[in-house]
C-alpha positions as CSV (number, residue, x, y, z in Angstrom):
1,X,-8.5,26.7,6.4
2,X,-8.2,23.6,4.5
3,X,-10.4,20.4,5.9
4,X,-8.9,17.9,8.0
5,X,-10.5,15.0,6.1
6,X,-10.3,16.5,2.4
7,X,-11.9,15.2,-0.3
8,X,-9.6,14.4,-3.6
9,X,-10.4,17.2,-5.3
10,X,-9.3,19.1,-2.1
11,X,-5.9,18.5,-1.5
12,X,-4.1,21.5,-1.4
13,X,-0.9,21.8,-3.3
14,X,1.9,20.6,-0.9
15,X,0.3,18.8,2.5
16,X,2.3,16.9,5.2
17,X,0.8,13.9,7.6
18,X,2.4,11.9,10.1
19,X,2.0,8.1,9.2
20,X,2.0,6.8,12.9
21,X,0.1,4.1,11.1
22,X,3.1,2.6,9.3
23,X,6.3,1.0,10.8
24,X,8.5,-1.3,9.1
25,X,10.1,-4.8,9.0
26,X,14.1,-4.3,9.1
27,X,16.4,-7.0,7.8
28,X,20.2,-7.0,8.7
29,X,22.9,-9.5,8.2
30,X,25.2,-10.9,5.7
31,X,22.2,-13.2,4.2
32,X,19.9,-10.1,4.3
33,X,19.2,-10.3,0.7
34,X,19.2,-14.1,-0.1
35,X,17.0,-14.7,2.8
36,X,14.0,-11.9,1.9
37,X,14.8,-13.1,-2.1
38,X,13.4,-16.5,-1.0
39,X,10.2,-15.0,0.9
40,X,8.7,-12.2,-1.3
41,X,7.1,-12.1,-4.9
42,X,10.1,-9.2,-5.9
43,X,13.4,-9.4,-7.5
44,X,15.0,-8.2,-3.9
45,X,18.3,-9.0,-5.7
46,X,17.9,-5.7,-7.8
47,X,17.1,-3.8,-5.2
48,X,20.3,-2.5,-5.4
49,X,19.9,-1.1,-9.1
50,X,16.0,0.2,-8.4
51,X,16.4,1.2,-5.3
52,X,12.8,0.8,-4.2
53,X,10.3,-1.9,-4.7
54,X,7.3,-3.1,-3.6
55,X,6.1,-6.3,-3.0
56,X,4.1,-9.5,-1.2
57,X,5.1,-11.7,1.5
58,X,2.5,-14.6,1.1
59,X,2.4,-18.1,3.1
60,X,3.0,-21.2,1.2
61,X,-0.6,-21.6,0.2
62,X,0.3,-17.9,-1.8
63,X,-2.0,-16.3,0.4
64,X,-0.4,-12.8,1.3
65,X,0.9,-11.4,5.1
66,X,1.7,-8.0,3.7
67,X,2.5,-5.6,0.8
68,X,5.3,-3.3,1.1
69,X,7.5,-1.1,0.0
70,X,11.0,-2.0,-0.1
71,X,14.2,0.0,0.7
72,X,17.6,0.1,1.4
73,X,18.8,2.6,4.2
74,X,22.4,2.2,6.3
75,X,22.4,-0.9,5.1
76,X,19.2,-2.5,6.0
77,X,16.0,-3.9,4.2
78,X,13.2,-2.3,5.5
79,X,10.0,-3.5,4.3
80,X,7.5,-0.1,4.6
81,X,3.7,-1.2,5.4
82,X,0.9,-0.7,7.8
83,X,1.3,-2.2,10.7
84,X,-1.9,-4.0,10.7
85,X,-0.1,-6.7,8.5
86,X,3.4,-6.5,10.2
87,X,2.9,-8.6,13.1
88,X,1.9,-11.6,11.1
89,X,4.4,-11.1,8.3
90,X,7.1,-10.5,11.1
91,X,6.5,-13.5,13.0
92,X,6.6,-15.7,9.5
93,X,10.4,-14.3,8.7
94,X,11.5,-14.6,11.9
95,X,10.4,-18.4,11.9
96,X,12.6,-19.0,8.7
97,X,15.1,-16.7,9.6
98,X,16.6,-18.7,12.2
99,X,18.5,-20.9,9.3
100,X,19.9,-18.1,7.7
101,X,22.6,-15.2,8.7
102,X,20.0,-12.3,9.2
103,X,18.5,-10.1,12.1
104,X,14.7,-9.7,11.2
105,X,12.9,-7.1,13.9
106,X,10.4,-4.4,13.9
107,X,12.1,-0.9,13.1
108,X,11.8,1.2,16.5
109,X,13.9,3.7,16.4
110,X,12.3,5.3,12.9
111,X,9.2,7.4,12.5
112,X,7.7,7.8,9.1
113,X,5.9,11.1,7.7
114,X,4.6,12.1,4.1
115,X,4.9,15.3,1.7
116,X,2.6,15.0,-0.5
117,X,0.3,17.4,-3.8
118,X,1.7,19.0,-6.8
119,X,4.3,21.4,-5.2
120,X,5.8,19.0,-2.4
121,X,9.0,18.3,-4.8
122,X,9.4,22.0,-3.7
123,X,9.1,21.2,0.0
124,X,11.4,18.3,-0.3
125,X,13.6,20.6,-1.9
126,X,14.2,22.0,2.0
127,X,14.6,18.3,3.4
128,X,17.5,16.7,1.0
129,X,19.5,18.5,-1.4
130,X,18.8,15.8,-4.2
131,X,14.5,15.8,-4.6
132,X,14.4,11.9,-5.3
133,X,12.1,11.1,-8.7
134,X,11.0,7.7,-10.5
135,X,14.8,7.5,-11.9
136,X,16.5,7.8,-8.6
137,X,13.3,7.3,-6.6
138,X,15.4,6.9,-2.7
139,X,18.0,9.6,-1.3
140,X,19.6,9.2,2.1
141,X,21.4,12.2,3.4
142,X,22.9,12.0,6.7
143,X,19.9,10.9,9.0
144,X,17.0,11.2,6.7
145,X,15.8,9.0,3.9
146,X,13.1,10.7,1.5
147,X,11.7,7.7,-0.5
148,X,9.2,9.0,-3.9
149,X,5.9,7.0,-4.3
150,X,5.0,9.1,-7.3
151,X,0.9,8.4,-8.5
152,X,-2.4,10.6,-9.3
153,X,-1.3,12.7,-6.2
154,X,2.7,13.3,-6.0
155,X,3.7,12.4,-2.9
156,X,6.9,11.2,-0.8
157,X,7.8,9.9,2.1
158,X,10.4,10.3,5.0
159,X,11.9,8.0,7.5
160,X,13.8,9.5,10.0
161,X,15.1,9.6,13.9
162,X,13.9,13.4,14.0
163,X,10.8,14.4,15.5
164,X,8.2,15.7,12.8
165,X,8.5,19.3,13.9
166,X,12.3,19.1,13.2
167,X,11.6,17.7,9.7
168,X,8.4,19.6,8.5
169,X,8.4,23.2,7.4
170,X,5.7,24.5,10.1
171,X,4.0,26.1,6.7
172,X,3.2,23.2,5.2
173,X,-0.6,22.0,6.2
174,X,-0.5,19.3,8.1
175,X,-3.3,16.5,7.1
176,X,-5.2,13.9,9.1
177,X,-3.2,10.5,8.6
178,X,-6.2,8.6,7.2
179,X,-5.5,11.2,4.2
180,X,-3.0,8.5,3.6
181,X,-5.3,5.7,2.9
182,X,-7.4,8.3,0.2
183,X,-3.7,7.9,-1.7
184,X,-3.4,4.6,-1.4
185,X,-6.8,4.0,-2.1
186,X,-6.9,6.6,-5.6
187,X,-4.1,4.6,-6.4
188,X,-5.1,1.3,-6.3
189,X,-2.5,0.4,-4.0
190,X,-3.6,-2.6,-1.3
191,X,-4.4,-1.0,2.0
192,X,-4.9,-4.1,4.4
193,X,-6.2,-4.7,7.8
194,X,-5.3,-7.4,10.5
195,X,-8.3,-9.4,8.9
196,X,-6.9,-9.7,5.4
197,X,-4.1,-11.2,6.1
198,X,-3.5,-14.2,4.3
199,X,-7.1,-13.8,2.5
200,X,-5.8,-13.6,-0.6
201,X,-3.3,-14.6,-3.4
202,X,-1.3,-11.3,-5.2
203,X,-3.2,-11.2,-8.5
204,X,-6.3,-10.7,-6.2
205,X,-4.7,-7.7,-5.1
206,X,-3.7,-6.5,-8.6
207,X,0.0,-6.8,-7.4
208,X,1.2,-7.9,-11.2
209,X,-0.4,-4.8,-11.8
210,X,1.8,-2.5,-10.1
211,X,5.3,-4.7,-10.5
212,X,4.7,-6.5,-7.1
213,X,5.8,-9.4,-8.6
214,X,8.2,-10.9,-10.4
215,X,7.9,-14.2,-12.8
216,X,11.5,-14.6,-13.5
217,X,13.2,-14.5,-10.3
218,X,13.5,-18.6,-9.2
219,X,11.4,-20.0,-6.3
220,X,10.1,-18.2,-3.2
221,X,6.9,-19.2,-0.4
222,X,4.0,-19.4,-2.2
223,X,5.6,-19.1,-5.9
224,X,3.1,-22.4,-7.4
225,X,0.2,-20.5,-6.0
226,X,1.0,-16.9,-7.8
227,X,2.1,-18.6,-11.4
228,X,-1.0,-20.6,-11.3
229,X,-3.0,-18.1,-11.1
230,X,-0.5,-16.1,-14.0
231,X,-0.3,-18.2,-16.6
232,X,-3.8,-20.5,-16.3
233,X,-5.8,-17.7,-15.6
234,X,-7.3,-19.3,-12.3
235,X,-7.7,-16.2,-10.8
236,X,-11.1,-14.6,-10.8
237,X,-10.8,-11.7,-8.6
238,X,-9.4,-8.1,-8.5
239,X,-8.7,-5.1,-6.2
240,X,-11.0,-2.0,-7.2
241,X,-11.5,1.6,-6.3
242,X,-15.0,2.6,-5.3
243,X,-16.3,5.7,-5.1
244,X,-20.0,7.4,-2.8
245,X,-21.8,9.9,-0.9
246,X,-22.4,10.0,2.4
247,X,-23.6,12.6,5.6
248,X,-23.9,10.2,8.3
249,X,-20.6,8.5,10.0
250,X,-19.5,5.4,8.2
251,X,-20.4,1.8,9.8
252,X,-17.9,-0.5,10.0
253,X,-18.2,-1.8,6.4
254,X,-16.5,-5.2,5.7
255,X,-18.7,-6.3,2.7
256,X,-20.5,-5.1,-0.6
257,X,-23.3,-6.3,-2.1
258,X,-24.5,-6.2,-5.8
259,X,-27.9,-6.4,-7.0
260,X,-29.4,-8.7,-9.2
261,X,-33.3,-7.9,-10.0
262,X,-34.8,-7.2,-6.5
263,X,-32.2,-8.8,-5.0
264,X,-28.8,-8.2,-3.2
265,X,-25.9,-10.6,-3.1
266,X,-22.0,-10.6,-1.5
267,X,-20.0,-8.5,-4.6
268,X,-16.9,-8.8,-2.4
269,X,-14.9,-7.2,0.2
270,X,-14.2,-4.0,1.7
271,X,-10.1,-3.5,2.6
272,X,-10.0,0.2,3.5
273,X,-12.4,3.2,3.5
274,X,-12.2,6.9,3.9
275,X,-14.4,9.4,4.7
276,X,-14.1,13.2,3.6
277,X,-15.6,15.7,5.1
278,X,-17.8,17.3,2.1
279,X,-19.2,13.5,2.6
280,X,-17.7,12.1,-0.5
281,X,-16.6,8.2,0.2
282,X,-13.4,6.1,-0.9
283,X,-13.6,2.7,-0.8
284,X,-10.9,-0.5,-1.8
285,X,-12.8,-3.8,-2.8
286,X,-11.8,-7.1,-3.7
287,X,-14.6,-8.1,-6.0
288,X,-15.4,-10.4,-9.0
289,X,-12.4,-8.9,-11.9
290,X,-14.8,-9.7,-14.8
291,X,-17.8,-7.6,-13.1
292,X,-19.3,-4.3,-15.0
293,X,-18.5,-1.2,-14.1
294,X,-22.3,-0.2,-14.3
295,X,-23.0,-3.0,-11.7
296,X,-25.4,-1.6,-8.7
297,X,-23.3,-2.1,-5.5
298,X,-24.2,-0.9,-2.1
299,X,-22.4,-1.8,1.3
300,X,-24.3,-4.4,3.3
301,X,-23.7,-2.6,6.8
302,X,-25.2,0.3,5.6
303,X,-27.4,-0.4,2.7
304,X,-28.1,3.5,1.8
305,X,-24.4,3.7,0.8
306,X,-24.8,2.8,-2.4
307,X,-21.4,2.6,-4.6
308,X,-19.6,2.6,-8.0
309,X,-16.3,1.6,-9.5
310,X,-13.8,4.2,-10.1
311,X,-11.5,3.8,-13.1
312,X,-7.6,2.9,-11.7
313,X,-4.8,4.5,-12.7
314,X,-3.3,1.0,-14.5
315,X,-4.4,-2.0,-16.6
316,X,-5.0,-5.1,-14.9
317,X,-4.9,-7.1,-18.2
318,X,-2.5,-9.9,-18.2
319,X,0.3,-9.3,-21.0
């Protein structure tokens, strides 16, 4: 029987989880799309060419509320993301929203589940008659919408009315929901909590890396801030993937330390962990973006974790 908390390596071929851990931000109005186009770091104007995107909502300061993923489903934006960060991105739209033609709410009538390994196209196969890919990456049939996320692990990801065990094929393992955050984390994609938020500008969070943001769209909140940080290289941090050992329950780790002689010193931050249950650790840091990969690092809440940087699946060097 496969583990509940697998490691990477683990996974099983197609596995299911029920993301109760994600809601989403729903936009609706005649203004829908000039209004978010003004607040995020993504062209939301081409949305309806590429379907899906993913971006930042930042403050003015460029700090960021959330990432997301966005989509288009009977016609309205729903901005996909934890719902650590939604509260405090939600509040910030609605306060600008008031000048503009749009209906900005919490999504509550939509539940959110995940197919994910290296035969869930087959399993999606069974949900929508057209498996969505990176060309045509969101279908909406009738009252489901399949959305593909693609990386190291294949994976997709349903929003729907139904109940999971009207969506699901009961054969399909069904995973812990923290399996979620091992993706995200593999994938270098930011996982944030409630005490991130506006922590950090975009580049921090390698979101040029991952087309988060775009430079040629005009003026949005907190535009200055991320093209500062572009194009006069001001920015001297970056989001990493971490990897350890571990047969003890994790702490509550919030910060990594790196050594230096006999000596430990803050490295950076810790914005999501996970756990497996052969012991292996994942870990997603913020941490200095010129430090060596060779670099000692250990987490200061529980010093006998001790850490090292696992390659991402991108480049983070500016072009």
């Amino acid at each position: 029987m496969t583990q509940a908390l697998p490691s990477l390596a683990q996974l099983p071929e197609v596995f299911s989880l029920e993301l109760t851990q994600l809601s989403a931000i729903s936009l609706t109005g005649e203004e829908q799309n000039h209004y978010l186009q003004g607040q995020v770091t993504c062209d939301v104007l081409s949305l309806a060419d590429s379907k899906l995107l993913t971006g930042a909502h930042c403050n003015a300061k460029g700090k960021v509320f959330s990432v997301f993923r966005l989509f288009n489903a009977d016609g309205r934006n729903l901005l996909l993301q934890p719902k650590t960060t939604l509260e405090a991105s939600l509040k910030e739209l609605q306060k600008f929203g008031v000048f503009a033609k749009v209906d900005i709410a919490e999504t509550s009538d939509l539940k959110f589940y995940a197919v994910a390994g290296s035969k869930s196209a087959e399993a999606i196969g069974k949900i929508v008659s057209t498996v969505p890919d990176s060309l045509t990456p969101v279908v909406e049939e009738q009252d489901v919408v399949v959305l593909y996320i693609g990386g190291e692990t294949d994976r997709y990801v349903i929003a729907t009315q139904k109940a999971y065990t009207d969506v699901i094929d009961a054969g399909i393992t069904k995973l812990h929901q923290d399996v979620w955050q091992l993706l995200e984390i593999t994938d270098g994609f930011p996982y944030m909590a409630e005490s991130h938020v506006d922590q950090y500008v975009p580049q921090m969070l390698n979101l040029q890396a991952i087309g988060a943001i775009s430079f040629n769209k005009g003026c949005y909140l907190g535009q200055e801030t991320v093209a500062r940080m572009q194009y006069l290289g001001k920015n001297k941090r970056a989001l990493f993937s971490l990897v350890s050992q571990s047969n003890v329950p994790l702490e509550n780790i919030t910060l990594l330390e790196q050594q230096l002689g006999e000596n430990w010193r803050k490295a950076g931050d810790v914005l999501a962990s996970y756990h497996a249950d052969n012991g292996e650790v994942y870990l997603q840091g913020v941490l200095a973006s010129d430090i060596e990969v060779e670099t000692a690092l250990r987490a200061k809440e529980q010093t006998s974790l001790l850490c090292k940087i696992k390659p991402l699946p991108y480049s983070t060097e500016i072009k």
